[in-house]
C-alpha positions in Angstrom: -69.5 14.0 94.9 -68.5 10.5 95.1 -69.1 10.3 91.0 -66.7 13.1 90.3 -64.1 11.8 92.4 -64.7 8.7 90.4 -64.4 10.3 87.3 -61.4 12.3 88.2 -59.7 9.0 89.2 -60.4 7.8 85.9 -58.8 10.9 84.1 -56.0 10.1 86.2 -55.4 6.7 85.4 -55.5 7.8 81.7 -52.8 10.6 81.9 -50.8 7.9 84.4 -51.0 5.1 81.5 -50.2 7.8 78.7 -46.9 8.4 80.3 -45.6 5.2 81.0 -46.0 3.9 77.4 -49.8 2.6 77.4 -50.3 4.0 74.3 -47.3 2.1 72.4 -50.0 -0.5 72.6 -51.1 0.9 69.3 -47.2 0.2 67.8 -45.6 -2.9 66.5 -44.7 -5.7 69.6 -41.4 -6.3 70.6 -39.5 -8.9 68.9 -41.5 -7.6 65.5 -39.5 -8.2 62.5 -41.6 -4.8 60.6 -38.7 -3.0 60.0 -38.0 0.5 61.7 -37.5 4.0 59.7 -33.7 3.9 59.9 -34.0 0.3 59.1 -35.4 0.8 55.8 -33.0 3.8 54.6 -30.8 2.6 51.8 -27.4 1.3 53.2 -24.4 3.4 52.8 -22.6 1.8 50.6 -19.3 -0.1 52.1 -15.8 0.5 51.4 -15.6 -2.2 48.6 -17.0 0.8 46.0 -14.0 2.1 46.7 -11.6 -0.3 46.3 -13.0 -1.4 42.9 -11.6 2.3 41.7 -8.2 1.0 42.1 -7.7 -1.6 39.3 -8.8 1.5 36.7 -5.5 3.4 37.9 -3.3 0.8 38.0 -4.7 0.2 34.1 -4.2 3.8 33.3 -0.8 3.3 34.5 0.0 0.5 32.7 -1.4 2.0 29.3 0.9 4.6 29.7 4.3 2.6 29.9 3.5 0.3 27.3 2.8 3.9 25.3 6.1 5.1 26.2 7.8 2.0 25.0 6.3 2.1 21.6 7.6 5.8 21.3 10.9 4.6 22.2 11.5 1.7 20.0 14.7 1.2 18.7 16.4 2.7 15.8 16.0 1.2 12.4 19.1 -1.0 11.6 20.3 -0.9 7.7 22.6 -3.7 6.6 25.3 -1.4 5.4 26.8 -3.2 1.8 30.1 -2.5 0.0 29.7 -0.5 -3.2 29.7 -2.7 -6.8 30.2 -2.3 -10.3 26.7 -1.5 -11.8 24.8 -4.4 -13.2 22.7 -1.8 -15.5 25.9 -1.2 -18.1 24.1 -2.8 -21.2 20.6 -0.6 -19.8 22.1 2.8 -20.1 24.1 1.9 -23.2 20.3 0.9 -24.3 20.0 4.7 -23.8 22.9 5.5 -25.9 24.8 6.5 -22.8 28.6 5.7 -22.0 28.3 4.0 -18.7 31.8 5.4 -17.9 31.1 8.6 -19.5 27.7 9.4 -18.0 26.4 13.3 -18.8 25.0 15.9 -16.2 21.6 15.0 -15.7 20.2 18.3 -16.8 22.0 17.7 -20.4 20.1 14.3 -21.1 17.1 14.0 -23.6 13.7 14.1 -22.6 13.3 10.5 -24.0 16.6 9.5 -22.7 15.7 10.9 -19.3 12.7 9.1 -19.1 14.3 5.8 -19.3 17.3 6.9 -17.0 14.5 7.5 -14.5 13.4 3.8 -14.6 16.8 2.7 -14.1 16.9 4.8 -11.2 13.3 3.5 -9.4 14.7 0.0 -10.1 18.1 1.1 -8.4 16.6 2.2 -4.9 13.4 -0.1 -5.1 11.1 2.7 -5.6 8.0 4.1 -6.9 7.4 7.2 -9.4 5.9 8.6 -5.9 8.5 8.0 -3.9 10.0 11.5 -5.7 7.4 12.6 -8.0 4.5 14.6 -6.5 1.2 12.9 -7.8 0.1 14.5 -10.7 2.7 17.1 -11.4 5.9 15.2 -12.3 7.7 18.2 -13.0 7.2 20.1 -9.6 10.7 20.3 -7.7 10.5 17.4 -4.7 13.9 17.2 -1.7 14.5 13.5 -3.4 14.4 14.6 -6.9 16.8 17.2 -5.9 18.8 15.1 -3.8 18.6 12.4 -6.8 20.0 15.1 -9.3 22.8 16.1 -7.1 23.9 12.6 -6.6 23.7 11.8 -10.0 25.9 15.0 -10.9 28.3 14.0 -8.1 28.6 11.0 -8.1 28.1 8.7 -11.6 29.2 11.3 -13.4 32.3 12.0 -11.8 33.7 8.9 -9.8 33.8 5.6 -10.8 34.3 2.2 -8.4 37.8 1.6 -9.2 37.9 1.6 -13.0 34.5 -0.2 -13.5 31.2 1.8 -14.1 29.9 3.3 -11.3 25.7 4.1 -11.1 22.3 4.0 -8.4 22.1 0.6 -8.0 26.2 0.5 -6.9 25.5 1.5 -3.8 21.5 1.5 -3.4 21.5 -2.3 -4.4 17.6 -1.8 -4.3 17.1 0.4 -1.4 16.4 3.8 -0.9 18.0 4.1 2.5 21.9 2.3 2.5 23.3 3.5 5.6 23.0 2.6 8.8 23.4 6.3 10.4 22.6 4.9 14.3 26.7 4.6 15.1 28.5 7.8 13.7 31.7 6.3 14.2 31.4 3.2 12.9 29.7 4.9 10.0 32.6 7.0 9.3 34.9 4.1 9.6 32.8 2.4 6.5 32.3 5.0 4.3 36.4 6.0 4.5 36.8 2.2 3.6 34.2 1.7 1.1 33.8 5.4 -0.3 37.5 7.4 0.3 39.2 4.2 -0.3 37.5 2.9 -3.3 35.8 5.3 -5.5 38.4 7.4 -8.3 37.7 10.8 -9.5 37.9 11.3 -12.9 39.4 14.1 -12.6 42.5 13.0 -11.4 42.0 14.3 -8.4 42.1 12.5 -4.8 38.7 11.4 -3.5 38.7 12.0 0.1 35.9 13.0 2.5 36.0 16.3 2.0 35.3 15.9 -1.7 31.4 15.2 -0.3 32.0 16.7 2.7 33.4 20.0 1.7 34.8 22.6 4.8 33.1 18.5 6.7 29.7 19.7 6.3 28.0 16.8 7.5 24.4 17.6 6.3 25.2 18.6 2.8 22.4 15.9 2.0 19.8 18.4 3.4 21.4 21.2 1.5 20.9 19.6 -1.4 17.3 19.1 -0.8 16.4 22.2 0.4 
């Protein structure tokens, strides 16, 4: 009897010891530096991922004004000259063509026409390609129009004032000669330099309606088209 009770008092000891944390013995001591599960799970990361994001939008931002200033650059500026008597008299009599007397373009010579065209790149300061498309110089292009019309139009009906009038009078080695960003200041120059100083040979008064007919201000595109 007395041996059961001993063992029974054993048993008890053991299920006494179990509960009050005997068997953490087994476990890492206190004050252990072995880290712990939840010690050893990768960190959340810290709000500073976060702010790093914000430089990237500001850029985007930035990227995007400087884009929108480049798209609105300002206009090109064309130093508007005064028309002058042509300094290609002795080329086109060359030709065999009366500077003040000049011919509808469609009436010259095909030899004469090629060197008028010459005169007429060095006039503007251009290239064969500048109005001829590339390999097929006799397809219709807007500037050979355009430089057909003007030839019509112009040389071969005004002069500058009694003196010979031609391309390089007003182009003076551009293509573009007016400066189109200030409509009223660009009407006040051409009346001046254009109404005012080219003469019809006609007879007739040159005025702005004599380009502008019914003061269509596009006639330029007309002509192209």
């Amino acid at each position: 009897m007395k041996r059961v009770i001993a063992l029974y008092g054993m048993l008890l000891a053991g299920i006494v010891a179990a509960a009050c944390g005997g068997a953490a013995q087994n476990g890492p001591a206190i004050g252990s530096t072995t880290p712990t599960a939840s010690e050893s799970a990768t960190p959340t990361p810290t709000p500073t991922g976060t702010a790093t994001a914000t430089p990237t939008a500001t850029g985007t931002a930035t990227g995007t004004a400087t884009a929108t200033a480049t798209a609105t650059a300002t206009p090109e500026v064309i130093e508007m000259k005064a028309p002058i008597p042509s300094g290609m008299v002795a080329d086109l009599q060359a030709l065999g063509l009366d500077p003040k007397n000049l011919p509808p373009i469609e009436k010259l010579e095909p030899k004469t026409l090629r060197g008028v065209m010459k005169l007429l790149a060095k006039s503007l300061g251009a290239k064969c390609g500048d109005c001829h498309t590339e390999g097929d110089f006799a397809a219709q292009t807007k500037r050979k129009k355009i430089a057909a019309k003007m030839w019509d139009e112009f040389v071969a009906k005004l002069s500058l004032q009694g003196q010979p009038l031609f391309c390089d009078s007003c182009h003076q080695g551009r293509i573009k000669e007016l400066d189109r960003s200030d409509k009223k200041a660009l009407g006040k120059w051409m009346d001046a330099n254009f109404a005012q100083k080219l003469v019809r040979k006609d007879g007739k008064d040159e005025a702005c309606e004599s380009c502008h007919v019914d003061w269509d201000m596009t006639f330029l595109t007309k002509w192209g088209g």
